[in-house]
N, CA, C and O atoms as a GROMACS GRO file, in nm:
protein
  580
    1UNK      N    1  13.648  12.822   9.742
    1UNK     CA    2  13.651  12.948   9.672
    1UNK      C    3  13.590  13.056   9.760
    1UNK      O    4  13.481  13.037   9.814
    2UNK      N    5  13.651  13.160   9.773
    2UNK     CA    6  13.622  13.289   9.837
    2UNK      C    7  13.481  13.330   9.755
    2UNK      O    8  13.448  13.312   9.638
    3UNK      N    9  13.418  13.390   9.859
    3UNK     CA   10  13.256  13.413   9.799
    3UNK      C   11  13.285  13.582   9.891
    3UNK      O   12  13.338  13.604   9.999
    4UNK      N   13  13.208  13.695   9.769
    4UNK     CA   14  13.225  13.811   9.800
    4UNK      C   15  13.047  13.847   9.832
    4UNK      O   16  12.962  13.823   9.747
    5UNK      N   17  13.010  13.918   9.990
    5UNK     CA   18  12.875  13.990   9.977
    5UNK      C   19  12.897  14.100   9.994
    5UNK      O   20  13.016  14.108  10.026
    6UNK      N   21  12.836  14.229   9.992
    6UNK     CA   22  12.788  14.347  10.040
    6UNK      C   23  12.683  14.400  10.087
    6UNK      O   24  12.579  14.349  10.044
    7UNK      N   25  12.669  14.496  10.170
    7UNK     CA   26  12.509  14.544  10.202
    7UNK      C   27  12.568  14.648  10.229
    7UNK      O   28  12.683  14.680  10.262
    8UNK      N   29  12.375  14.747  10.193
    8UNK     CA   30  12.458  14.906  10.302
    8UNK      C   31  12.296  14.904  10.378
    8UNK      O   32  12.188  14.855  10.346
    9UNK      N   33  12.345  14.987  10.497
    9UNK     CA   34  12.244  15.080  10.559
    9UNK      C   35  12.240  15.208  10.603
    9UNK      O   36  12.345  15.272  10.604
   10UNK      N   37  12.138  15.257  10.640
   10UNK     CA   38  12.151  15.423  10.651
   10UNK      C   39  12.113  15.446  10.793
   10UNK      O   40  11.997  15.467  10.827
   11UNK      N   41  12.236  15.441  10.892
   11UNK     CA   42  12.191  15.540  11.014
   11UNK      C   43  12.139  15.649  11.032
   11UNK      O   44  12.187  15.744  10.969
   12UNK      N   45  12.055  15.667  11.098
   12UNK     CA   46  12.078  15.878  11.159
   12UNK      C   47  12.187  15.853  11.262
   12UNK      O   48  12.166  15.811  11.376
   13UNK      N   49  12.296  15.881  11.214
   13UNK     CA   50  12.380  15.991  11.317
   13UNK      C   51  12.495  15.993  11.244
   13UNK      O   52  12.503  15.906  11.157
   14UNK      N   53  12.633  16.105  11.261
   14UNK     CA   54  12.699  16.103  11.163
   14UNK      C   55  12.790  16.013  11.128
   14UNK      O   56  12.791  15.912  11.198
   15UNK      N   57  12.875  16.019  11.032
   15UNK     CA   58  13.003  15.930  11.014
   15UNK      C   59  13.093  15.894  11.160
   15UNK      O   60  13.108  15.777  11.196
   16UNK      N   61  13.148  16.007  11.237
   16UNK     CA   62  13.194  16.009  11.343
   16UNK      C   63  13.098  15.915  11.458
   16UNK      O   64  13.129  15.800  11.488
   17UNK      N   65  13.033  15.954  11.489
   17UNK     CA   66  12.944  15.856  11.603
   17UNK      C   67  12.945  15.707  11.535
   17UNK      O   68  12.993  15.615  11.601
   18UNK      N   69  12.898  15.685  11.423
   18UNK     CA   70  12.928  15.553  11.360
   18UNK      C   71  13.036  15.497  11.381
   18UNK      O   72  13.035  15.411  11.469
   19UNK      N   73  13.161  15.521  11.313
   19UNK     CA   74  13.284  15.472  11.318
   19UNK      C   75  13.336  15.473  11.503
   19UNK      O   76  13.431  15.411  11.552
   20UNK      N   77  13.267  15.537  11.554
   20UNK     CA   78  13.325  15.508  11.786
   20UNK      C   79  13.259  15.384  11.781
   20UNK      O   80  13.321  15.295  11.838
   21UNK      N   81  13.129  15.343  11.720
   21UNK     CA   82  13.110  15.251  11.720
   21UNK      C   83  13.164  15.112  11.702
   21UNK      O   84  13.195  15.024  11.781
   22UNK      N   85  13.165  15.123  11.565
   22UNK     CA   86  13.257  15.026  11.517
   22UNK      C   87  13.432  14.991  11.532
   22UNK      O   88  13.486  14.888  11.494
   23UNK      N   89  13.488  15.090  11.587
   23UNK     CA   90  13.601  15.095  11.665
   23UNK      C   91  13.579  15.038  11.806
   23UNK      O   92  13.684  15.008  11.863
   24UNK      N   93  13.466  15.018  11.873
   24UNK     CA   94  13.458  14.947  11.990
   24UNK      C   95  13.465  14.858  12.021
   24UNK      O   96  13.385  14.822  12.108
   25UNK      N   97  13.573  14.757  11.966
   25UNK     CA   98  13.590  14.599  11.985
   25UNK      C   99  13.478  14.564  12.131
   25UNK      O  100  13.371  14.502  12.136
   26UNK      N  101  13.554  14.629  12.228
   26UNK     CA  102  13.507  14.541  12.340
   26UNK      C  103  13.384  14.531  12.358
   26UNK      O  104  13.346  14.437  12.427
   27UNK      N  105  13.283  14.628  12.299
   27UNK     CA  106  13.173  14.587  12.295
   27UNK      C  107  13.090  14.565  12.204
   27UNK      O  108  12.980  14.617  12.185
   28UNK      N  109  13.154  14.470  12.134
   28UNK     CA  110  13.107  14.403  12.004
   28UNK      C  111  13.026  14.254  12.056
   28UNK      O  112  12.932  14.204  11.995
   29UNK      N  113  13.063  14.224  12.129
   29UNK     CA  114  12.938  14.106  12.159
   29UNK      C  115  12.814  14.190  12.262
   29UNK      O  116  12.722  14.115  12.296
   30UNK      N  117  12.806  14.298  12.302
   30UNK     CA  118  12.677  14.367  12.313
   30UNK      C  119  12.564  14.394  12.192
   30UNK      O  120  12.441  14.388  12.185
   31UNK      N  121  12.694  14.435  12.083
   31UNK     CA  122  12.552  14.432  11.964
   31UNK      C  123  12.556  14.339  11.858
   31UNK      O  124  12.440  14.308  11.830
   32UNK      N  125  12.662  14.267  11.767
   32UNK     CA  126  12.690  14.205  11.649
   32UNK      C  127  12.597  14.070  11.685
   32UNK      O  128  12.514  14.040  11.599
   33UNK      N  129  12.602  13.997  11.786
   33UNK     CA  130  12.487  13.876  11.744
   33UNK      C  131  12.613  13.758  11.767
   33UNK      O  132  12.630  13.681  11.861
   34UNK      N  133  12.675  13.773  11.670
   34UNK     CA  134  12.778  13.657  11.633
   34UNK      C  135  12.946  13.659  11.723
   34UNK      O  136  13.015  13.560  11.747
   35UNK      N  137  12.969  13.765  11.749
   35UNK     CA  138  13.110  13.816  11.837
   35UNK      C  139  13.057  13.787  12.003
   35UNK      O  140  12.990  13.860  12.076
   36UNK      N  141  13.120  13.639  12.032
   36UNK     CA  142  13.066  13.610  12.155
   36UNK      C  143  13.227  13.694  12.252
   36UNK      O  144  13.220  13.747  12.362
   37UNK      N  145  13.350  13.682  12.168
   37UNK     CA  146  13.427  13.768  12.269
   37UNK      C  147  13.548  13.837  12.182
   37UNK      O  148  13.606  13.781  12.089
   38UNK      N  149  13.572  13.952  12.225
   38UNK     CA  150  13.640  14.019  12.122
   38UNK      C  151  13.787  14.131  12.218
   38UNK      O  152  13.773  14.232  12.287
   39UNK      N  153  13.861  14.086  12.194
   39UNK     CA  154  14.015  14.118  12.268
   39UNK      C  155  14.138  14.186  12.159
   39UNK      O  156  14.219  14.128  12.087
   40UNK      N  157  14.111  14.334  12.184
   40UNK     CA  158  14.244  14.411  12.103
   40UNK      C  159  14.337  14.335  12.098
   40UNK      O  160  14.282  14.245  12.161
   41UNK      N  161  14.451  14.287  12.071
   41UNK     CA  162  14.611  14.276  12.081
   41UNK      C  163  14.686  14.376  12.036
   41UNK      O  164  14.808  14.364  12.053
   42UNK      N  165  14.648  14.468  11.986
   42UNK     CA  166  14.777  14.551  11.936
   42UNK      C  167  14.672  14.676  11.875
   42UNK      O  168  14.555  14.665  11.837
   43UNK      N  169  14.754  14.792  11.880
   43UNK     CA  170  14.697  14.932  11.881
   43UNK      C  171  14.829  14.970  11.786
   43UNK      O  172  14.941  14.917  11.786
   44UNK      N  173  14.756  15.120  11.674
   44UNK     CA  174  14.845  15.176  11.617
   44UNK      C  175  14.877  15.309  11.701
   44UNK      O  176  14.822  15.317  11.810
   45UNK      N  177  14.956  15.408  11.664
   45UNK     CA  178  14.981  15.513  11.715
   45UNK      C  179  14.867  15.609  11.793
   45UNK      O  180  14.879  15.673  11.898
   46UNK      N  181  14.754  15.594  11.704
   46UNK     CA  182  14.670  15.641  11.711
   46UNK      C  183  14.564  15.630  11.810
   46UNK      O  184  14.471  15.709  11.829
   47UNK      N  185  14.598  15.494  11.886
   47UNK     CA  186  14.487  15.425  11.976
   47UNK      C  187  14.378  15.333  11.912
   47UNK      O  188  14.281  15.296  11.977
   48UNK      N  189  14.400  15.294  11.769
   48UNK     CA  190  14.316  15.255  11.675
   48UNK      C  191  14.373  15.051  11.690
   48UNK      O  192  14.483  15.001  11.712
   49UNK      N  193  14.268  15.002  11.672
   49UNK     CA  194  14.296  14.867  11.696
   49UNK      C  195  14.358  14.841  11.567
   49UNK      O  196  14.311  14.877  11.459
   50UNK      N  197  14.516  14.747  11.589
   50UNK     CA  198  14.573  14.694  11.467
   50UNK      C  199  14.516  14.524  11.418
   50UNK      O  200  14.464  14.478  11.316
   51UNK      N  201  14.561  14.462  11.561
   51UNK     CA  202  14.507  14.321  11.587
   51UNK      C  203  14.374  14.336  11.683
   51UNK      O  204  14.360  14.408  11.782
   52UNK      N  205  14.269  14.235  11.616
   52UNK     CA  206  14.160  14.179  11.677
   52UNK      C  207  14.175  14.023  11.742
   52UNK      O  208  14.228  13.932  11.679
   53UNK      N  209  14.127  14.010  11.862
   53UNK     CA  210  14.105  13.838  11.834
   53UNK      C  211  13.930  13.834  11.852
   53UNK      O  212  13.881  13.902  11.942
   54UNK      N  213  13.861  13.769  11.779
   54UNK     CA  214  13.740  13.722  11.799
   54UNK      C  215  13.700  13.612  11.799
   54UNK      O  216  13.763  13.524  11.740
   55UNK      N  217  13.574  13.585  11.871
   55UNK     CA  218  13.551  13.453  11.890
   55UNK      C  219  13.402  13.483  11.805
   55UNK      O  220  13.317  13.567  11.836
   56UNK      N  221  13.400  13.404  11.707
   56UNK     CA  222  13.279  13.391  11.642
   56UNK      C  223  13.174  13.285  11.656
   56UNK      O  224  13.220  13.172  11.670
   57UNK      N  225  13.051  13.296  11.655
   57UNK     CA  226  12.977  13.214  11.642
   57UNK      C  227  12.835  13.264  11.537
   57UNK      O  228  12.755  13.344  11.587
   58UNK      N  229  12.814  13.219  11.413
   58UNK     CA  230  12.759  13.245  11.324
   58UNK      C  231  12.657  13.120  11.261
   58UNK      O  232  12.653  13.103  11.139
   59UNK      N  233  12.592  13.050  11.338
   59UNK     CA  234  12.553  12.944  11.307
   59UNK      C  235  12.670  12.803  11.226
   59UNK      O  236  12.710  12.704  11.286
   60UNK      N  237  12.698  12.839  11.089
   60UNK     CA  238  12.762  12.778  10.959
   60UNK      C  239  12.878  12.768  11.031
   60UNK      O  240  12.922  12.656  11.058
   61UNK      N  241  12.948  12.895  11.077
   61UNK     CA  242  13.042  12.930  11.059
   61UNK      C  243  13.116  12.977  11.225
   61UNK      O  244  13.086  13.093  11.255
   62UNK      N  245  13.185  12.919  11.307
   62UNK     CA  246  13.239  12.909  11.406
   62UNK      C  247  13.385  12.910  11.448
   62UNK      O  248  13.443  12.801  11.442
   63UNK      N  249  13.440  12.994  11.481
   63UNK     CA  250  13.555  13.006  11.530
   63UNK      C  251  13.606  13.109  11.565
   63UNK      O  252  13.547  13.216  11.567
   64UNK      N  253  13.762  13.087  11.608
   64UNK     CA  254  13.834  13.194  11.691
   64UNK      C  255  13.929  13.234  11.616
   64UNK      O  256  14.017  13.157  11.577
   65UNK      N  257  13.925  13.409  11.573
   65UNK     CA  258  14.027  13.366  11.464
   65UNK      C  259  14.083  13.524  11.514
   65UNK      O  260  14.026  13.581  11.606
   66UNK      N  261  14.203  13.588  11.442
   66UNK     CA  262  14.275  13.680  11.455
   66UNK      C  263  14.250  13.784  11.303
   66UNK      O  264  14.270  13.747  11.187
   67UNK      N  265  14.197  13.931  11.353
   67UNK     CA  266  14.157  14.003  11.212
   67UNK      C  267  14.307  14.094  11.249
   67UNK      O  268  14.360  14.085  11.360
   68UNK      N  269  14.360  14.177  11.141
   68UNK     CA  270  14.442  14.271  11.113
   68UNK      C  271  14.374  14.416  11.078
   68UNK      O  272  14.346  14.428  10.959
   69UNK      N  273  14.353  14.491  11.134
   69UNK     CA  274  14.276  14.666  11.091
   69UNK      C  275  14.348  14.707  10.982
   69UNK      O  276  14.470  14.694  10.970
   70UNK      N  277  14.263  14.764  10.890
   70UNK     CA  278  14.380  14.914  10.846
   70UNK      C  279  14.278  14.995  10.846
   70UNK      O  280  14.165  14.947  10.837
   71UNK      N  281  14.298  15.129  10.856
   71UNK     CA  282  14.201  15.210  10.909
   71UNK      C  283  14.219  15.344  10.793
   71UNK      O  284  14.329  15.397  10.808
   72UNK      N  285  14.155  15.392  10.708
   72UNK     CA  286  14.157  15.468  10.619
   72UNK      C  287  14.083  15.621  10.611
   72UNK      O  288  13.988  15.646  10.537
   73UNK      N  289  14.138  15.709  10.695
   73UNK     CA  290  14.126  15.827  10.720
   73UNK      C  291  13.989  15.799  10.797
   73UNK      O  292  13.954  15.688  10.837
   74UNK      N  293  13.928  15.897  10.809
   74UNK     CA  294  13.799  15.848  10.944
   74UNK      C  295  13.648  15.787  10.938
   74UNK      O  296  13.561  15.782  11.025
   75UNK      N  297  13.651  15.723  10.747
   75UNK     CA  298  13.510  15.682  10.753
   75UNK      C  299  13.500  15.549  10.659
   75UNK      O  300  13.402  15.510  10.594
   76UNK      N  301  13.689  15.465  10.675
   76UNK     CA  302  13.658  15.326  10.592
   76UNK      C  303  13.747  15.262  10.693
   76UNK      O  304  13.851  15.323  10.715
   77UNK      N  305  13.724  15.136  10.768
   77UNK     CA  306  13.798  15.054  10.796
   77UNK      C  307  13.799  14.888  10.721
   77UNK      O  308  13.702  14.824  10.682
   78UNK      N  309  13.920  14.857  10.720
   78UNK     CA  310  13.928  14.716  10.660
   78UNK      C  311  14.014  14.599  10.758
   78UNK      O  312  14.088  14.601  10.855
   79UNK      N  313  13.951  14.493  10.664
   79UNK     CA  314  14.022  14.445  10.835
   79UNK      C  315  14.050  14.274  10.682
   79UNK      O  316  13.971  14.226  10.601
   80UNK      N  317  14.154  14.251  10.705
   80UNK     CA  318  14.210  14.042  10.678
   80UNK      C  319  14.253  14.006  10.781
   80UNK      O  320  14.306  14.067  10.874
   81UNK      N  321  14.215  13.849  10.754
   81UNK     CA  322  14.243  13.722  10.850
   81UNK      C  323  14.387  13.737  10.876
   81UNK      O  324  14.450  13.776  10.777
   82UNK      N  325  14.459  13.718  10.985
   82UNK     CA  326  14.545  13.673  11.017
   82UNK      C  327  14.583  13.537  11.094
   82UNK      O  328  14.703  13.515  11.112
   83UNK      N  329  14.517  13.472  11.125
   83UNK     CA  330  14.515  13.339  11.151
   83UNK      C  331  14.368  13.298  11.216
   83UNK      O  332  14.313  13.373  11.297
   84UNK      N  333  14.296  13.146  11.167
   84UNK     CA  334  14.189  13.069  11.194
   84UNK      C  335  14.188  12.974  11.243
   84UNK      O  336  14.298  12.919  11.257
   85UNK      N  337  14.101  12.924  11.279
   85UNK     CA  338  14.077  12.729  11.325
   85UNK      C  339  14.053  12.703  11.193
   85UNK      O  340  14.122  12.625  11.128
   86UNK      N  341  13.918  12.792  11.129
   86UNK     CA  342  13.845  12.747  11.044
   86UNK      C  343  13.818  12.774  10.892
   86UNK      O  344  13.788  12.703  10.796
   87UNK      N  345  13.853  12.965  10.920
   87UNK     CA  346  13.880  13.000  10.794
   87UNK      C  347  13.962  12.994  10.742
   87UNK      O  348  14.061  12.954  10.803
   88UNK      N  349  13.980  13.037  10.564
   88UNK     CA  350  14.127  13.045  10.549
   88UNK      C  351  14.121  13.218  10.488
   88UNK      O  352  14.226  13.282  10.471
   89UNK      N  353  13.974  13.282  10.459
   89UNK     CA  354  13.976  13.403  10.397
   89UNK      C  355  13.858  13.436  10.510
   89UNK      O  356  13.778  13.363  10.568
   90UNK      N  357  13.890  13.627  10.516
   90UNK     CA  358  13.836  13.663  10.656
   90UNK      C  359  13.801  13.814  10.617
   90UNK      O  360  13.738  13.877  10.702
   91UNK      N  361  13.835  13.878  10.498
   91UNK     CA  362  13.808  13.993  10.449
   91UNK      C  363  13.696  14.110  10.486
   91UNK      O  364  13.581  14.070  10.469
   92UNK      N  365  13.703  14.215  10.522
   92UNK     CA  366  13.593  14.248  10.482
   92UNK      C  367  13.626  14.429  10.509
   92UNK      O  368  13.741  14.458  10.542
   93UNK      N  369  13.557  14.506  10.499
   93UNK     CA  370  13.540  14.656  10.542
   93UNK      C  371  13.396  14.716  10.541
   93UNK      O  372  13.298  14.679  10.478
   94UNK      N  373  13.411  14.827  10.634
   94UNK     CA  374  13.276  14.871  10.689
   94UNK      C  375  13.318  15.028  10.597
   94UNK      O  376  13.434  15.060  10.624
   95UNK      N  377  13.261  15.112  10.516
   95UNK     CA  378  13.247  15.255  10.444
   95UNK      C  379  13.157  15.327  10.471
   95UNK      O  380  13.041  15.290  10.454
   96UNK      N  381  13.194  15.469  10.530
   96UNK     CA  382  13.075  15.531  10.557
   96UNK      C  383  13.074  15.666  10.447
   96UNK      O  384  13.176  15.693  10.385
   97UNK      N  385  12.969  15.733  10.433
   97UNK     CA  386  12.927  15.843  10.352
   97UNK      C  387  12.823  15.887  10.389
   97UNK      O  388  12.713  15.832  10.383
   98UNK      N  389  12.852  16.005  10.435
   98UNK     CA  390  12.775  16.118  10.507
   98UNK      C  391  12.652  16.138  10.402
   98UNK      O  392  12.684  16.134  10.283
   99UNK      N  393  12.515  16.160  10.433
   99UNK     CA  394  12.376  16.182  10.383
   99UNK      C  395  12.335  16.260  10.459
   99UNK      O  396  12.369  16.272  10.577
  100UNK      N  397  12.218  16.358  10.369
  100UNK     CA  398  12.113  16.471  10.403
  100UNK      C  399  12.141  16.391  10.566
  100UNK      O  400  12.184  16.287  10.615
  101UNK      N  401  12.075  16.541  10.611
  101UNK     CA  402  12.020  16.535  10.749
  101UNK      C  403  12.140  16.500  10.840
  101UNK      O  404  12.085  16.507  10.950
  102UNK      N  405  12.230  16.477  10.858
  102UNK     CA  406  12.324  16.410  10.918
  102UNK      C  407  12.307  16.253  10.943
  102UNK      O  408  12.363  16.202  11.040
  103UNK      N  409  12.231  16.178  10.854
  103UNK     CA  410  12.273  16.049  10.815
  103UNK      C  411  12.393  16.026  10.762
  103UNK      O  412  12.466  16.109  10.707
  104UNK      N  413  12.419  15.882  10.784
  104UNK     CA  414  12.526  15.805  10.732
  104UNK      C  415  12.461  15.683  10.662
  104UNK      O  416  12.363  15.619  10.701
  105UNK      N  417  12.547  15.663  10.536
  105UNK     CA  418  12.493  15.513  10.478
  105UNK      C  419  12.644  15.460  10.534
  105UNK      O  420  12.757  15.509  10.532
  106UNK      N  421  12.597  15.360  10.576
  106UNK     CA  422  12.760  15.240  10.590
  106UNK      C  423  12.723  15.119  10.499
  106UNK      O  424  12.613  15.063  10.495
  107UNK      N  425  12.804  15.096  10.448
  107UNK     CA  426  12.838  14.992  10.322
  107UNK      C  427  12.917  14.868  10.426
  107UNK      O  428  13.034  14.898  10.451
  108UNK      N  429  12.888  14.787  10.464
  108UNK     CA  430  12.979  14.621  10.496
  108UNK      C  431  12.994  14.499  10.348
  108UNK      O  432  12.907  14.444  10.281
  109UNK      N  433  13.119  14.494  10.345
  109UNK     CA  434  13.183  14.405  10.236
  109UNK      C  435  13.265  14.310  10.303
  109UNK      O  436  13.379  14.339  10.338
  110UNK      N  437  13.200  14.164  10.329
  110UNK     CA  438  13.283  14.061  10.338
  110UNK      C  439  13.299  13.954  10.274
  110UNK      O  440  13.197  13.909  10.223
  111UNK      N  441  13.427  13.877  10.254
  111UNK     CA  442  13.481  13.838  10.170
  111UNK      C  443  13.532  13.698  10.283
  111UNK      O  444  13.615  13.712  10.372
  112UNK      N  445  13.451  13.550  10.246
  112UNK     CA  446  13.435  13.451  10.344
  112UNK      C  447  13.528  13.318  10.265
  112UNK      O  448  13.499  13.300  10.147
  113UNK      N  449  13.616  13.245  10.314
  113UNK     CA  450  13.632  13.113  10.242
  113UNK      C  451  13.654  13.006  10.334
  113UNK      O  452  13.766  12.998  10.384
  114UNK      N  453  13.551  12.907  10.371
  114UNK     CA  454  13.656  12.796  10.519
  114UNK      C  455  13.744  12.683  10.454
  114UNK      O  456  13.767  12.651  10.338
  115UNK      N  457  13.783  12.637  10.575
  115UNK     CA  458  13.906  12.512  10.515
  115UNK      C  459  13.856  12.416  10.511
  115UNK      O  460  13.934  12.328  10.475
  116UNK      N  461  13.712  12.366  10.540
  116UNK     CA  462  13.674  12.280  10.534
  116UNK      C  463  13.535  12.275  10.436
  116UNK      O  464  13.454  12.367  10.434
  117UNK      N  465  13.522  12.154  10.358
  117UNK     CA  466  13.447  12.159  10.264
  117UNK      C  467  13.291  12.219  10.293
  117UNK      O  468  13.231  12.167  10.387
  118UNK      N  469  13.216  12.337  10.209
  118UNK     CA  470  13.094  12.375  10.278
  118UNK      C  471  13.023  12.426  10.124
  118UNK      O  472  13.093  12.485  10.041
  119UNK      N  473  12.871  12.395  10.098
  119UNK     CA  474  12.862  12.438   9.970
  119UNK      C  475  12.832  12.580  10.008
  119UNK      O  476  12.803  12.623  10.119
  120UNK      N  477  12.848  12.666   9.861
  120UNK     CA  478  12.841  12.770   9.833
  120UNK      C  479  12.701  12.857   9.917
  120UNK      O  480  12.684  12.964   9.976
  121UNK      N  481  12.628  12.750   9.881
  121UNK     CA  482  12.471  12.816   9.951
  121UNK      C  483  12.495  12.856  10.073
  121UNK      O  484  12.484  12.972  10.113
  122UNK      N  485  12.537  12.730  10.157
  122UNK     CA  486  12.526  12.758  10.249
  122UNK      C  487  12.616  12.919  10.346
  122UNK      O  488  12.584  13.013  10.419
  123UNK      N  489  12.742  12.857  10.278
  123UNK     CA  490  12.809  12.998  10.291
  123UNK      C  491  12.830  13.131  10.276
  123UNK      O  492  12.902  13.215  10.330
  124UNK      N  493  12.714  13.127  10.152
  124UNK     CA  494  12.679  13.252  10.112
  124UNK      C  495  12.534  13.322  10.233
  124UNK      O  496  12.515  13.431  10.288
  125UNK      N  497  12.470  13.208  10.230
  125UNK     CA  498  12.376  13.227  10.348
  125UNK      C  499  12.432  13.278  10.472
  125UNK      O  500  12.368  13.374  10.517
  126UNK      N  501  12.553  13.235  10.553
  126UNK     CA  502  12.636  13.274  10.684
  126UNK      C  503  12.684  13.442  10.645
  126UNK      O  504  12.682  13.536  10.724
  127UNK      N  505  12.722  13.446  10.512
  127UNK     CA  506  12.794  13.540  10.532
  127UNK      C  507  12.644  13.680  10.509
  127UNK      O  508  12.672  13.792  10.553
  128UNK      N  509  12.569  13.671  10.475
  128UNK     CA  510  12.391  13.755  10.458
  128UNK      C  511  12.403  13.751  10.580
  128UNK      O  512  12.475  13.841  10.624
  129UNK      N  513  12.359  13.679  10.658
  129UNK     CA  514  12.352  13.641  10.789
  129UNK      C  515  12.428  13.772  10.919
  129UNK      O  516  12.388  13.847  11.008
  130UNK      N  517  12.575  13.726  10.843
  130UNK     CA  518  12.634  13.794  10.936
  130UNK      C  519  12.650  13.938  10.901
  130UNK      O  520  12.685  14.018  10.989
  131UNK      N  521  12.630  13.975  10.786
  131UNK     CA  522  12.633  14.093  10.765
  131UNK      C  523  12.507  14.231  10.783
  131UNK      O  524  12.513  14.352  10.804
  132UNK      N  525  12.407  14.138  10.763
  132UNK     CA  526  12.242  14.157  10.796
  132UNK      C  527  12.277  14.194  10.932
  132UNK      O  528  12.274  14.314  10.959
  133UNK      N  529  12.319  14.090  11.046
  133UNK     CA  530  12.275  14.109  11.146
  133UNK      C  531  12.325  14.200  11.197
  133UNK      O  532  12.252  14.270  11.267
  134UNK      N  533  12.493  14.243  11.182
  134UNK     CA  534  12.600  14.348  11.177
  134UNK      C  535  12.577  14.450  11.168
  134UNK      O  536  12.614  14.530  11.254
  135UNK      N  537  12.497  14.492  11.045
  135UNK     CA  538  12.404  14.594  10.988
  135UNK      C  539  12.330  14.641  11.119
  135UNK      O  540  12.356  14.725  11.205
  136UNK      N  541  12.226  14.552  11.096
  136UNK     CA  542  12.105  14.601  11.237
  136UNK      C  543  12.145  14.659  11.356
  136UNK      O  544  12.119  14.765  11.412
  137UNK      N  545  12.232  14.538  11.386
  137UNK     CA  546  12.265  14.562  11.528
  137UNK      C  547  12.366  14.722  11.611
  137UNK      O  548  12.379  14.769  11.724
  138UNK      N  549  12.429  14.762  11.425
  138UNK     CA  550  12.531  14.873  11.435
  138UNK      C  551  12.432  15.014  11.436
  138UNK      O  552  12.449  15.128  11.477
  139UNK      N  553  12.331  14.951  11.377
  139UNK     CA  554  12.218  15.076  11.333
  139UNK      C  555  12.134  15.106  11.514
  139UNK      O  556  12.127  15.203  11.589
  140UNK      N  557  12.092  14.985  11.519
  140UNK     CA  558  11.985  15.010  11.708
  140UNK      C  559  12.142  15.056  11.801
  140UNK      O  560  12.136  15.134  11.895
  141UNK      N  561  12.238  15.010  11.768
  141UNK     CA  562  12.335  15.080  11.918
  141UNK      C  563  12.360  15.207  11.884
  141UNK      O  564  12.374  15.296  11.969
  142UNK      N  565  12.369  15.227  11.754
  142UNK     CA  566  12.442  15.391  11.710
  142UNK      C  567  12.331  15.466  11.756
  142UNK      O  568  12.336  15.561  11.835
  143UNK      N  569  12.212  15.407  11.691
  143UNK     CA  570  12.047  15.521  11.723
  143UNK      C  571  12.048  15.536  11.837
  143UNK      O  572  12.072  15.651  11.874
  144UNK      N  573  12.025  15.436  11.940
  144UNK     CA  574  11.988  15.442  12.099
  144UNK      C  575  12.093  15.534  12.143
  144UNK      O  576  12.051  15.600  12.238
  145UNK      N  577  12.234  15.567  12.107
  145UNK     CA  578  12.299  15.589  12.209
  145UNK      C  579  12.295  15.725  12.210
  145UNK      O  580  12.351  15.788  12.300
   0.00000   0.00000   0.00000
């Protein structure tokens, strides 16, 4: 069964600097923790990534799998599985909303299920995990840069 988490956090800097961020596949194993290698396949008109391939490593949760973008005017992206080793559900989107000061809160919602038998705890734990760390890690590269 698909298990749904969410978190938000609040950068300083705006929606725009956030989202270059998170549009930066290739250097997603510089900050995420868990994205040991991460390779566009396919771009929309826009220059916006359609296909991801990533290679995950999340303690629980390990593999190489293929995400799909959709990209929703300039401050929500969403992304489903398109093919796994391991998962069979891969869901998730990053939302931003501009705050005082030129903060941003970003909201991450992912949506986890593997093909192989795993209890709930534990999976619910991988997916905190990965979203926690996602969080952090999006917050120290956006600040520093």
């Amino acid at each position: 069964m698909a298990e749904h988490t969410s978190s938000s956090i609040t950068i300083e800097a705006t929606p725009a600097a956030v989202m270059a961020v998170i549009a930066d596949f290739a250097r997603y194993p510089e900050w995420t923790g868990e994205v040991k290698e991460a390779e566009v396949l396919a771009t929309d008109a826009a220059g916006r990534a359609e296909q991801v391939r990533l290679l995950l490593d999340a303690g629980a949760i390990r593999d190489d799998h293929t995400l799909a973008y959709t990209w929703t005017g300039t401050d929500e992206v969403s992304w489903t599985l398109v093919k796994s080793q391991m998962l069979r559900v891969l869901d998730g989107s990053y939302r931003l909303a501009p705050r005082d000061g030129g903060a941003t809160e970003v909201t991450y919602s992912l949506t986890v299920d593997v093909k192989i038998p795993m209890l709930g705890m534990i999976k619910r734990k991988a997916e905190k995990v990965i979203i926690d760390r996602a969080l952090a890690g999006l917050k120290k590269r956006v600040e520093s840069a």
